[in-house]
N, C-alpha and C positions, 0 to 999 in steps of 0.2 A: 308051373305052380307058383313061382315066386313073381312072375309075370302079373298072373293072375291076383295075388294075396295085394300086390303094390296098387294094383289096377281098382281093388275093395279098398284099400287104405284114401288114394287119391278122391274117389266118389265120396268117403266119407267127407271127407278135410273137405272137399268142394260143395256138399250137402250143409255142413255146419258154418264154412262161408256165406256161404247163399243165406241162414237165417238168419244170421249177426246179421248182415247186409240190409235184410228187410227189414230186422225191428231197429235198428239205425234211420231208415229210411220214415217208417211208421212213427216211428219218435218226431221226427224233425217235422213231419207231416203236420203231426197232432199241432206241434207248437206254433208252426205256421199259422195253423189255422187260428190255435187261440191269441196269440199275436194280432192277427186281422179281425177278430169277434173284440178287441180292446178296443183296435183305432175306430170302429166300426159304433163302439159304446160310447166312447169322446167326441166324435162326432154329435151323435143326438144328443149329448150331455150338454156341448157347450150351444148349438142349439136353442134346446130349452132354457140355458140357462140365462142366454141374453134377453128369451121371449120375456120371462119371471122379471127380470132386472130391467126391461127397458133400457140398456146402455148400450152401446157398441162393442163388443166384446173381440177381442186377438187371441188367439191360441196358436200354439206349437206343442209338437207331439216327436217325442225324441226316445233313444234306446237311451237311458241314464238309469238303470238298477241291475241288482245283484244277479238276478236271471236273463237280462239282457231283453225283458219284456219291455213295453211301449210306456213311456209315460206323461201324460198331460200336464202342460204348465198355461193359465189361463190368466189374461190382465183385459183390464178397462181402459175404454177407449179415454185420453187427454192428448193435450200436447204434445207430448212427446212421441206416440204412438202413430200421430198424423202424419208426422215427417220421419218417422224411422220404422226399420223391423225388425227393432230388436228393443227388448223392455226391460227397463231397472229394476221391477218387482215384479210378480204371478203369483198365483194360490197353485201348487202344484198337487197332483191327484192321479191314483194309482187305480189299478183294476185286480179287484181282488172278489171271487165266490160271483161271474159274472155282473157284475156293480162298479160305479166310479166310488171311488170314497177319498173324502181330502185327506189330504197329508199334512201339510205346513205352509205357510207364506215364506217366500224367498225375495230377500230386499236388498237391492243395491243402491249407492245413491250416486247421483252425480252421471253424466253421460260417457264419463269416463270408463265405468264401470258397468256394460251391460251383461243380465245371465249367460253364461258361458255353463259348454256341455265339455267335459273331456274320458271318455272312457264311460267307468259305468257312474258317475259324480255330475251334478249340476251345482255351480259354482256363484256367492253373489260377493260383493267388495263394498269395502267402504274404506276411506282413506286411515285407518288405523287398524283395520277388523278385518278377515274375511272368514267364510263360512262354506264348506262342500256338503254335500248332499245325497247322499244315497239311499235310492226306495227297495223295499222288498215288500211283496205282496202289501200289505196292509199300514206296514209299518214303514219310517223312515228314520235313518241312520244320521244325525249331523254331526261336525265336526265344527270348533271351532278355533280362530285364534285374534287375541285382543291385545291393545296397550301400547303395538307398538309403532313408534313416529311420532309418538307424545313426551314432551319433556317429564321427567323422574315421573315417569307412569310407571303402575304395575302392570305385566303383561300375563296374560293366561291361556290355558289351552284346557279347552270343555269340550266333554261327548255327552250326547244324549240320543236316547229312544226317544222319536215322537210319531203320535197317534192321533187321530184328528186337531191337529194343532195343538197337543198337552203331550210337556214334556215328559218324561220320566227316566229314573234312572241316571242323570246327571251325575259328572265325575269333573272335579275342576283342580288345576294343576297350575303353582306359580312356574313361572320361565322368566327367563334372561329376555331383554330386547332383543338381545344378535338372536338369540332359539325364535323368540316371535317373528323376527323378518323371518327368516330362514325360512320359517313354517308357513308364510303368507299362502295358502293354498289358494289364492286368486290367482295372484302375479305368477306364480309357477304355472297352473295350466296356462295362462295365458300365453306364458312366454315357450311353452314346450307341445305347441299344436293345439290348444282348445279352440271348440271355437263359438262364436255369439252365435245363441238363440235367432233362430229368425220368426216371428209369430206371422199369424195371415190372419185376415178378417173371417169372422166369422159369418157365413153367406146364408 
């Protein structure tokens, strides 16, 4: 009897494994799949978008937002893109309600400084400034921090909501120079495994 009762206990436990297991499984499926219907969307997006612009266009397509979905970072062909694969500025753009929709421009200057990916953040510099990035469906997330490497500058530290390029919700914070280095959210990924964007032609 107790044989038997342990043997109904076991079947159960191994029946309610088995369904966790498969909506586990059916979850991760799903997202796959919407995952590959994104990179799948950026493709013909960036596509059309060089037929429209007549320009040479680069893209790169990276995991950088809060759900760990796909996101496209898109630049024009110059100079600098001839002889590298990796670019100081992009229009980055997100997949939200099966659709691209932009996000924000991301600007770095100088070669010193190309877009760097680390975690779920795309990161850009400028020799006083730098700037992280983080998309969620529609929206993107930035961060900022300024001022500091300039003699008797003020330095600060800004967040904002932005939504097709318009900011909102803006919060702006004085800091110390030592708090602005500190904060350089460039040079820290850079220095703790980020890594540069690489773009491809678009074919």
């Amino acid at each position: 009897m107790f044989k038997k009762k342990m043997s109904q206990q076991g079947l159960a436990v191994f029946l309610l494994f088995s369904v966790v297991v498969s909506m586990l499984g059916g979850s991760l499926s799903v997202k796959a799949a919407g995952k590959e219907k994104c990179r799948m969307l950026y493709r013909q997006y960036v596509k059309q978008q060089q037929k429209k612009s007549k320009k040479k266009l680069y893209y790169a397509i990276v995991n950088a937002s809060e759900d760990k979905m796909p996101v496209l970072l898109v630049t024009s062909e110059d100079e600098w893109m001839m002889t590298n694969k990796n670019a100081i500025r992009a229009s980055v753009y997100s997949c939200s309600d099966g659709k691209v929709v932009y996000i924000t421009d991301m600007q770095s200057t100088g070669s010193g400084y190309p877009l760097i990916k680390k975690g779920k953040y795309i990161f850009s510099g400028w020799h006083h400034s730098s700037q992280r990035l983080m998309v969620s469906g529609p929206k993107g997330y930035m961060e900022s921090v300024d001022g500091f490497g300039m003699e008797n500058a003020k330095c600060h530290k800004q967040s904002w909501v932005v939504v097709n390029g318009r900011k909102k919700n803006v919060a702006t914070k004085k800091i110390s120079e030592k708090k602005a280095n500190s904060l350089d959210y460039y040079i820290n990924a850079y220095g703790s495994g980020g890594n540069e964007i690489v773009f491809k032609k678009v074919k």
